[in-house]
N, CA, C and O atoms as a printed pandas DataFrame, in Angstrom:
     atom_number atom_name residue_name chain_id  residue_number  x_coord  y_coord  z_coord
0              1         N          UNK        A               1   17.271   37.218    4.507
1              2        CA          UNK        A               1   16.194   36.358    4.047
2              3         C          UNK        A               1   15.380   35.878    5.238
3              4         O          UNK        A               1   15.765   35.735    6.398
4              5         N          UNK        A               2   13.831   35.595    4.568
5              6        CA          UNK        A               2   13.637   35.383    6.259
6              7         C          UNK        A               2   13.498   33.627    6.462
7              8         O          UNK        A               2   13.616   33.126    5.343
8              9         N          UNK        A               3   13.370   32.975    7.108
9             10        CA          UNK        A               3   13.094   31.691    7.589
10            11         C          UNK        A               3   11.847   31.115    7.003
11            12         O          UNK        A               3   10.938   31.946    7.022
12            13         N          UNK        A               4   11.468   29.844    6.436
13            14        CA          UNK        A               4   10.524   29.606    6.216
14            15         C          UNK        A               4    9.787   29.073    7.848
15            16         O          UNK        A               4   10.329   28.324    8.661
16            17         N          UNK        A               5    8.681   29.604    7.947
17            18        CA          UNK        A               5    7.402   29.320    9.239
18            19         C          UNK        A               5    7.928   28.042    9.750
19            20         O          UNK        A               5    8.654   27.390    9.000
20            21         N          UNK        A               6    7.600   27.508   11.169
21            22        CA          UNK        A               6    7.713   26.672   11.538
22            23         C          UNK        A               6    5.820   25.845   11.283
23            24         O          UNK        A               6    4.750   26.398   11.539
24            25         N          UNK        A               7    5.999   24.679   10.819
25            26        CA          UNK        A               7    4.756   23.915   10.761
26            27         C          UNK        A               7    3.937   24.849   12.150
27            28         O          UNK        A               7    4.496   25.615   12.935
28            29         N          UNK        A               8    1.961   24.338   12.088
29            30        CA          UNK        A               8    1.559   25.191   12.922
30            31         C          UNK        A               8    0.913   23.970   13.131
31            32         O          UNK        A               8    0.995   23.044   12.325
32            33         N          UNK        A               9    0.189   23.914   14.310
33            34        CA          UNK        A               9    0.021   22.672   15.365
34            35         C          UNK        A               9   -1.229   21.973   14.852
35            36         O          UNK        A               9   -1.345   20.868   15.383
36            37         N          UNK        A              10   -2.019   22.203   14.155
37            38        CA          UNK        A              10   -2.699   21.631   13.255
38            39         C          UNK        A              10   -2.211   21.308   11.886
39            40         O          UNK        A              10   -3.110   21.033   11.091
40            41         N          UNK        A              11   -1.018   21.279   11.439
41            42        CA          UNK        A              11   -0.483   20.591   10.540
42            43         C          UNK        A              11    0.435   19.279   10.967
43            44         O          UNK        A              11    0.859   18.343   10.290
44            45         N          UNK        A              12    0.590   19.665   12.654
45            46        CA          UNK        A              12    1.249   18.322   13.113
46            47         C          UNK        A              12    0.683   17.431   13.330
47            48         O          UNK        A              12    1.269   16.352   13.245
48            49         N          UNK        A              13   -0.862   17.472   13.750
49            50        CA          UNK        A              13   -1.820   16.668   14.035
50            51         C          UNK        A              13   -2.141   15.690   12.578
51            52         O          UNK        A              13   -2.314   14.484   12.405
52            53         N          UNK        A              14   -2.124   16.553   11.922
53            54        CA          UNK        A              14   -2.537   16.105    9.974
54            55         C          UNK        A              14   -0.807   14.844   10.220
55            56         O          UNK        A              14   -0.814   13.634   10.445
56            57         N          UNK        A              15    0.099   15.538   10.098
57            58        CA          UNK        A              15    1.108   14.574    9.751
58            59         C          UNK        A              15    1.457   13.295   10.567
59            60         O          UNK        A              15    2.007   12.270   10.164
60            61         N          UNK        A              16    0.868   13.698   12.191
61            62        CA          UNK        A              16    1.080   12.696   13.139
62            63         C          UNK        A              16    0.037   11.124   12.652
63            64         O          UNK        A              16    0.284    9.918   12.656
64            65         N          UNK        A              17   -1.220   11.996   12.261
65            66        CA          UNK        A              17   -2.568   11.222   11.960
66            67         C          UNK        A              17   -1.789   10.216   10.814
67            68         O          UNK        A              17   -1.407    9.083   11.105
68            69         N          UNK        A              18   -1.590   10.953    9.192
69            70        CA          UNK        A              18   -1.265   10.311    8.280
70            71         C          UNK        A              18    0.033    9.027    8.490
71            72         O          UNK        A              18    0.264    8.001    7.849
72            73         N          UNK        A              19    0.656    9.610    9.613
73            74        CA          UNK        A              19    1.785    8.741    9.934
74            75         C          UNK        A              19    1.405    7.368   10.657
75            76         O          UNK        A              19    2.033    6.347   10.377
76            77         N          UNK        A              20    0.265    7.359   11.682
77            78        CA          UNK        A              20   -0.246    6.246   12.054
78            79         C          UNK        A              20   -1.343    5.659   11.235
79            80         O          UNK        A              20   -1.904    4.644   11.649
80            81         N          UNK        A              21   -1.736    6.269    9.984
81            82        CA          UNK        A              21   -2.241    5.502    9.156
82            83         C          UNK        A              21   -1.598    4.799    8.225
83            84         O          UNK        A              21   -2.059    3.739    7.800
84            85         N          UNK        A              22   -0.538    5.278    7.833
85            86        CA          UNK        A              22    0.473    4.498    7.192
86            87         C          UNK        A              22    0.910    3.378    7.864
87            88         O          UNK        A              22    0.887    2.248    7.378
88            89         N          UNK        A              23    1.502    3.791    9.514
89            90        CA          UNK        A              23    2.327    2.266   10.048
90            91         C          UNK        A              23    0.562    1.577   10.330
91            92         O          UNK        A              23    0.751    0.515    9.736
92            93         N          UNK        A              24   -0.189    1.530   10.572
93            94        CA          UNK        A              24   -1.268    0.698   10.799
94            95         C          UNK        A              24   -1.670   -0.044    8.919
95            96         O          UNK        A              24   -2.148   -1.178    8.903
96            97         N          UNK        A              25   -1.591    0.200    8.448
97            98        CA          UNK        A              25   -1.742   -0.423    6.968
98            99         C          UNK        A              25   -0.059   -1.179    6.386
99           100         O          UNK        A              25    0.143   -1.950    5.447
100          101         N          UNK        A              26    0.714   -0.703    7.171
101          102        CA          UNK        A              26    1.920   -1.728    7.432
102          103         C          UNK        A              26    1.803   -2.830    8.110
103          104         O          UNK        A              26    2.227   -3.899    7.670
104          105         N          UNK        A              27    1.090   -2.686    9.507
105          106        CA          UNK        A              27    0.859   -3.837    9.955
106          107         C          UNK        A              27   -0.261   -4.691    9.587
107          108         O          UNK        A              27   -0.312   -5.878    9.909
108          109         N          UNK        A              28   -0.985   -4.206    9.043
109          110        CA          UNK        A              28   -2.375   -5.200    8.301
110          111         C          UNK        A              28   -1.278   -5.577    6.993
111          112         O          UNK        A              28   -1.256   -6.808    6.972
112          113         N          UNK        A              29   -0.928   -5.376    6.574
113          114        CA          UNK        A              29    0.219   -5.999    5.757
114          115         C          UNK        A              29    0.464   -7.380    5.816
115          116         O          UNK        A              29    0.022   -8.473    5.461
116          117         N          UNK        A              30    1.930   -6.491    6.806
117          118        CA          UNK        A              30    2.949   -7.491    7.586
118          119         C          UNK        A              30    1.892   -9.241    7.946
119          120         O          UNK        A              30    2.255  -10.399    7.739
120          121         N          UNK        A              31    0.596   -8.727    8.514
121          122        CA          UNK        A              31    0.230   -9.767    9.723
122          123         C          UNK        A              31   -0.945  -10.393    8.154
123          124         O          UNK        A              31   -1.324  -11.560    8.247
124          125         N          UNK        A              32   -1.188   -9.970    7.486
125          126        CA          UNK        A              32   -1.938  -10.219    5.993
126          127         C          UNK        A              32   -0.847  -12.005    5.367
127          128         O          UNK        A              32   -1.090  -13.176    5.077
128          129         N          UNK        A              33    0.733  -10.751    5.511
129          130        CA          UNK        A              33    1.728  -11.907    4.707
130          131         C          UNK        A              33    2.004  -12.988    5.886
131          132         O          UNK        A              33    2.422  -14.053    5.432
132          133         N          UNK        A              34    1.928  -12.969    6.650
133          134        CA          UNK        A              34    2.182  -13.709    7.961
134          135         C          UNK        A              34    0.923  -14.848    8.025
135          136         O          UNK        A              34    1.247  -16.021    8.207
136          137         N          UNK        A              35   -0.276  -14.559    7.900
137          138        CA          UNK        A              35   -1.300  -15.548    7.916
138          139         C          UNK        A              35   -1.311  -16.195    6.054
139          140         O          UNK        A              35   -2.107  -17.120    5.893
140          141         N          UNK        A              36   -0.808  -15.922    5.243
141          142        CA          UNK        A              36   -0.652  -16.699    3.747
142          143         C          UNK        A              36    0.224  -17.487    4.192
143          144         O          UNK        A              36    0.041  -18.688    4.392
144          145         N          UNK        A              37    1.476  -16.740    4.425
145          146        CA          UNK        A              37    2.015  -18.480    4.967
146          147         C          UNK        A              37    1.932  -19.493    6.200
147          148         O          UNK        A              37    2.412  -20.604    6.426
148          149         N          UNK        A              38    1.161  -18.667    6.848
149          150        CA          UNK        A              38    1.059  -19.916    7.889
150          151         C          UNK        A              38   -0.347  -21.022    7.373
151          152         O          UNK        A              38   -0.447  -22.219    7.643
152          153         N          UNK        A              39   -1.439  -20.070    6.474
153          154        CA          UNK        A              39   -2.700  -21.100    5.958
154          155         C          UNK        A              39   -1.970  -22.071    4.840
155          156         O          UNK        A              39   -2.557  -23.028    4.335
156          157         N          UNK        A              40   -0.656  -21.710    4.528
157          158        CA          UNK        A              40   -0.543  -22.296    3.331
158          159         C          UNK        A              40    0.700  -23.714    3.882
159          160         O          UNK        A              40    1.446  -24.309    3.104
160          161         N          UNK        A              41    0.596  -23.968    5.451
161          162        CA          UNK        A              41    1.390  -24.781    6.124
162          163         C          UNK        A              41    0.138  -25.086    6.752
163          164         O          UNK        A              41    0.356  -25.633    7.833
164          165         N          UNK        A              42   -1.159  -24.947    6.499
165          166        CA          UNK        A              42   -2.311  -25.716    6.940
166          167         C          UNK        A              42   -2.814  -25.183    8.187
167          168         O          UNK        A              42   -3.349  -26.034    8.897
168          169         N          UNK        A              43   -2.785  -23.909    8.685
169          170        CA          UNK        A              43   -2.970  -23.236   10.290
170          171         C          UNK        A              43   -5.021  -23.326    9.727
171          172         O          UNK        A              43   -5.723  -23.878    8.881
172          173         N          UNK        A              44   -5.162  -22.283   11.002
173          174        CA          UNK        A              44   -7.415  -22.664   10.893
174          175         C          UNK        A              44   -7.418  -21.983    9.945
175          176         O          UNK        A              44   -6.661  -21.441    9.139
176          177         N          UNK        A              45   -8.686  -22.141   10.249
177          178        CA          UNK        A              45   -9.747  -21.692    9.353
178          179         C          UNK        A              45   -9.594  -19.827    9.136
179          180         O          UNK        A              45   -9.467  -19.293    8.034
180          181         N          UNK        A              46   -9.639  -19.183   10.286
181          182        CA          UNK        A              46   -9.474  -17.701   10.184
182          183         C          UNK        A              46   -8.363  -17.299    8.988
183          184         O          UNK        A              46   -8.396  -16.502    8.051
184          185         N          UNK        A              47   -7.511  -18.109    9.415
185          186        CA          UNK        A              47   -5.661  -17.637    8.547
186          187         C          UNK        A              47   -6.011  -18.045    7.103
187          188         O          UNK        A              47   -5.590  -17.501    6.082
188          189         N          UNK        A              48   -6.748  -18.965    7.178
189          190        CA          UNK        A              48   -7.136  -19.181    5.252
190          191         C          UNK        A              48   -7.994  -17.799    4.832
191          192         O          UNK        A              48   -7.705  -17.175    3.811
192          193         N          UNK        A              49   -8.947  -17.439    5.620
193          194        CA          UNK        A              49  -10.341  -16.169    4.994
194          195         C          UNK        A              49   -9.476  -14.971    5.145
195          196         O          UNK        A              49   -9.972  -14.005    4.567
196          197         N          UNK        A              50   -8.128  -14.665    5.843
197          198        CA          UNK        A              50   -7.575  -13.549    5.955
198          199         C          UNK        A              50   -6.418  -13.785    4.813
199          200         O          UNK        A              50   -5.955  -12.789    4.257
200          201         N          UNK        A              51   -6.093  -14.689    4.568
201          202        CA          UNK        A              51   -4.998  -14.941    3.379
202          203         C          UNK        A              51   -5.951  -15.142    2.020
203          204         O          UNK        A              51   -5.524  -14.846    0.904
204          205         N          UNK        A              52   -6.928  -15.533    2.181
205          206        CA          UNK        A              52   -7.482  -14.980    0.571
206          207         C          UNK        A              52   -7.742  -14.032    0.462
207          208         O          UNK        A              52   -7.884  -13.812   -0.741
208          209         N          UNK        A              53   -8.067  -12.546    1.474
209          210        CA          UNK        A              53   -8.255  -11.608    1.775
210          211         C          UNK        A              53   -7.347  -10.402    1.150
211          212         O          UNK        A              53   -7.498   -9.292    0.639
212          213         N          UNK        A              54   -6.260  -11.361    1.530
213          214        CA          UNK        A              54   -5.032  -10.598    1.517
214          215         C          UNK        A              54   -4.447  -10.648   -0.288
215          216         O          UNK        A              54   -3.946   -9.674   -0.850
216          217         N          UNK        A              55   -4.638  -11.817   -0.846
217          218        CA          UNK        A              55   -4.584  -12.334   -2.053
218          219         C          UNK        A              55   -5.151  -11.430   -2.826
219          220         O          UNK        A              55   -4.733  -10.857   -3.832
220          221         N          UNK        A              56   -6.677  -11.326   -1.945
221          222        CA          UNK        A              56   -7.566  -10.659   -3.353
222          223         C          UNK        A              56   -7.028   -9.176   -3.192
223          224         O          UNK        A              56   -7.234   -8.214   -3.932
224          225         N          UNK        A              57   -6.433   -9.235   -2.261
225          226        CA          UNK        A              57   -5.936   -7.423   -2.483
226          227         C          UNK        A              57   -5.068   -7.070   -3.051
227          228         O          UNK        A              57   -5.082   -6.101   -3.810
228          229         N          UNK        A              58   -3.985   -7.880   -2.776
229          230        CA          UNK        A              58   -2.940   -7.673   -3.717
230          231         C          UNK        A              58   -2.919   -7.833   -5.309
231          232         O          UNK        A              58   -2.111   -7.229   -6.015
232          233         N          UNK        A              59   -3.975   -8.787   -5.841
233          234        CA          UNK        A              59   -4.315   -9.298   -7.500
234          235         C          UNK        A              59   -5.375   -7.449   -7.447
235          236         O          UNK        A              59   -5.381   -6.758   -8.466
236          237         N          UNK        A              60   -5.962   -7.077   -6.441
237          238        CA          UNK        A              60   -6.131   -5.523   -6.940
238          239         C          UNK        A              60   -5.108   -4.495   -7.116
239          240         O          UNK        A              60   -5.069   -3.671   -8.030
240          241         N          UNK        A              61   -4.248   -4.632   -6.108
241          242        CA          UNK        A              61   -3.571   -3.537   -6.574
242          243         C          UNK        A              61   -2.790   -3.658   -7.897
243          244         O          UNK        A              61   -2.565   -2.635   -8.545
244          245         N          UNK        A              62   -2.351   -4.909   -8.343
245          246        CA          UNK        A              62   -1.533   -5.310   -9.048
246          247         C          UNK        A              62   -2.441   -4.803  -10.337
247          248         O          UNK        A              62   -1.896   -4.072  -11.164
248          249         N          UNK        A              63   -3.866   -5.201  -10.517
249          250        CA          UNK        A              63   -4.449   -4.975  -11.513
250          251         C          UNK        A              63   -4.544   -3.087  -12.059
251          252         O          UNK        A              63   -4.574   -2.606  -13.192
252          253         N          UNK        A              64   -4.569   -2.376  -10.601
253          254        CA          UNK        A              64   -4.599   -1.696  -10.587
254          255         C          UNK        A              64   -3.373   -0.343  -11.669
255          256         O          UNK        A              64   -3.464    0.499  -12.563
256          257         N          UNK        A              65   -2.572   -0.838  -10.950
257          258        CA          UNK        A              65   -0.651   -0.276  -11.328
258          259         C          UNK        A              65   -0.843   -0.611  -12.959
259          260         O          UNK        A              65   -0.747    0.394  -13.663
260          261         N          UNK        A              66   -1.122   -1.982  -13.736
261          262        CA          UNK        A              66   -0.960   -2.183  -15.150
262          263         C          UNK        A              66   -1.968   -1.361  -15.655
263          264         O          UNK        A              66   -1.565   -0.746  -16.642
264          265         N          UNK        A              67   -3.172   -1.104  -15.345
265          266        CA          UNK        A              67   -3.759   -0.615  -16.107
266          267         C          UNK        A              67   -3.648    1.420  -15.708
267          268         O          UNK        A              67   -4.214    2.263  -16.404
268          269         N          UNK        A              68   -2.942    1.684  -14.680
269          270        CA          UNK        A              68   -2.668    3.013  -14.718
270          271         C          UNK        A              68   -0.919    3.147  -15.618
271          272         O          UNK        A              68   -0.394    4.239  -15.833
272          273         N          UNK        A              69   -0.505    2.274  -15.878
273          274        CA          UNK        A              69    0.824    1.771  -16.850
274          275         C          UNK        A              69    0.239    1.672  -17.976
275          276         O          UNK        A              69    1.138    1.818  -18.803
276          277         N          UNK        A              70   -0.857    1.490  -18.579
277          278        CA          UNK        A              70   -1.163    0.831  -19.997
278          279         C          UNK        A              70   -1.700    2.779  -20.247
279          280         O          UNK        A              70   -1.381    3.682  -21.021
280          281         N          UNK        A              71   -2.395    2.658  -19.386
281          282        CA          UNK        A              71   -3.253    4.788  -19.912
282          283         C          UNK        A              71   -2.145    5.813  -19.972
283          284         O          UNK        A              71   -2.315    6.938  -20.441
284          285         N          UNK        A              72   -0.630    5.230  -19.315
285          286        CA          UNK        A              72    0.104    6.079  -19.352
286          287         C          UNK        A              72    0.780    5.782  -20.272
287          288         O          UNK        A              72    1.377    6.858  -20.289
288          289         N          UNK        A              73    1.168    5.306  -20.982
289          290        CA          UNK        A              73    1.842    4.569  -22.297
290          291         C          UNK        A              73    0.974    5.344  -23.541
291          292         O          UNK        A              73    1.299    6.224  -24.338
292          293         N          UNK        A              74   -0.439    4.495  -23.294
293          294        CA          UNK        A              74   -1.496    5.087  -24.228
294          295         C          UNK        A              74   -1.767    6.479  -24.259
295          296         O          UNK        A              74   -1.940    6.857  -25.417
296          297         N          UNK        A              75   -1.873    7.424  -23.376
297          298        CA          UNK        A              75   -1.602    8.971  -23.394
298          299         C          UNK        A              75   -0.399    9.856  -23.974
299          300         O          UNK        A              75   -0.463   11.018  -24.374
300          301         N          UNK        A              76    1.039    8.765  -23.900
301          302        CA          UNK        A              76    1.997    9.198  -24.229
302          303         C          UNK        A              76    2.686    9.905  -22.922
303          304         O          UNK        A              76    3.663   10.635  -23.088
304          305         N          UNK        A              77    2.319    9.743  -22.031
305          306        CA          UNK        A              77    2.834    9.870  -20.180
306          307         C          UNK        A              77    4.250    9.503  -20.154
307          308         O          UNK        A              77    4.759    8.534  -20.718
308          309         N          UNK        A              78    4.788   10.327  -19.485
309          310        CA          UNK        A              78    6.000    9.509  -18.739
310          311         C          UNK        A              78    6.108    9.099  -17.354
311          312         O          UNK        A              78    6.197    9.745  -16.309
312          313         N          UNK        A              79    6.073    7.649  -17.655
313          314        CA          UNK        A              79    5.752    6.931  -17.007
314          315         C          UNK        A              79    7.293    6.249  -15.624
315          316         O          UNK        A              79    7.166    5.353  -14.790
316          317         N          UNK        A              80    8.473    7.056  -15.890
317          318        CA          UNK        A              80    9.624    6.457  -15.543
318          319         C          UNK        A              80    9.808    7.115  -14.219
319          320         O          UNK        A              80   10.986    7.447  -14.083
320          321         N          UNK        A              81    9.006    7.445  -13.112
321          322        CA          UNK        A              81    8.654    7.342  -11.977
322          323         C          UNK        A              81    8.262    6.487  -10.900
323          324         O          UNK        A              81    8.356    6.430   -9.674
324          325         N          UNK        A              82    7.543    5.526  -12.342
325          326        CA          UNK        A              82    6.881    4.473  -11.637
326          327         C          UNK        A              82    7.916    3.308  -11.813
327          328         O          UNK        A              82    8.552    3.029  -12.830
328          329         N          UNK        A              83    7.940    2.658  -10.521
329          330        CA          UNK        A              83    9.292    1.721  -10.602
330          331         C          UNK        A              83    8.893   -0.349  -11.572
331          332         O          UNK        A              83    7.965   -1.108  -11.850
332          333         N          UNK        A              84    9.815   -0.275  -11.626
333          334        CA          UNK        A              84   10.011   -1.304  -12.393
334          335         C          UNK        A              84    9.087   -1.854  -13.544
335          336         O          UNK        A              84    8.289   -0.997  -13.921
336          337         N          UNK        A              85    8.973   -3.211  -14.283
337          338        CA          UNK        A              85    8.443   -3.180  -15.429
338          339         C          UNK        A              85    7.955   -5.111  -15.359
339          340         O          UNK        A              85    8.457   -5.958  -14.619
340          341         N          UNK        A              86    7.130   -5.258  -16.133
341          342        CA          UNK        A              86    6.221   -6.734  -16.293
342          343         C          UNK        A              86    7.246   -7.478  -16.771
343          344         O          UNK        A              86    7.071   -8.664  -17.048
């Protein structure tokens, strides 16, 4: 049998790339949940506009997930991939 190919050096670049876009949207995260609670122990002004920031993103994604949960229900989808439940 033969070996499947070893990746070719422009597919490492693709995976290296996607990989520091992932940990960089980890750390806008991390430092997102880090300024909610420090505005919400009264820190400046910046840590409040980056924690509602952060708020309004998360009430998107959240909005987001139920209503790709409600079309998959409503289509008759199986939906038991997607983790947990309201």
């Amino acid at each position: 049998m033969a070996e499947p190919a070893a990746p070719g050096r422009g597919q490492r670049k693709v995976t290296v790339v996607v990989g520091a876009v992932l940990v960089g949207l980890l750390v806008l995260t991390l430092a997102g949940c880090g300024c909610v609670v420090w505005a919400s122990r009264g820190g400046p002004r910046w840590t409040r506009a980056v924690a509602a920031l952060t708020l309004g993103a998360g009430g998107i994604v959240r909005s987001q997930a139920r209503r790709r949960r409600r079309q998959a229900r409503r289509l008759g989808g199986d939906n038991s991939g997607e983790g947990g439940g309201d």
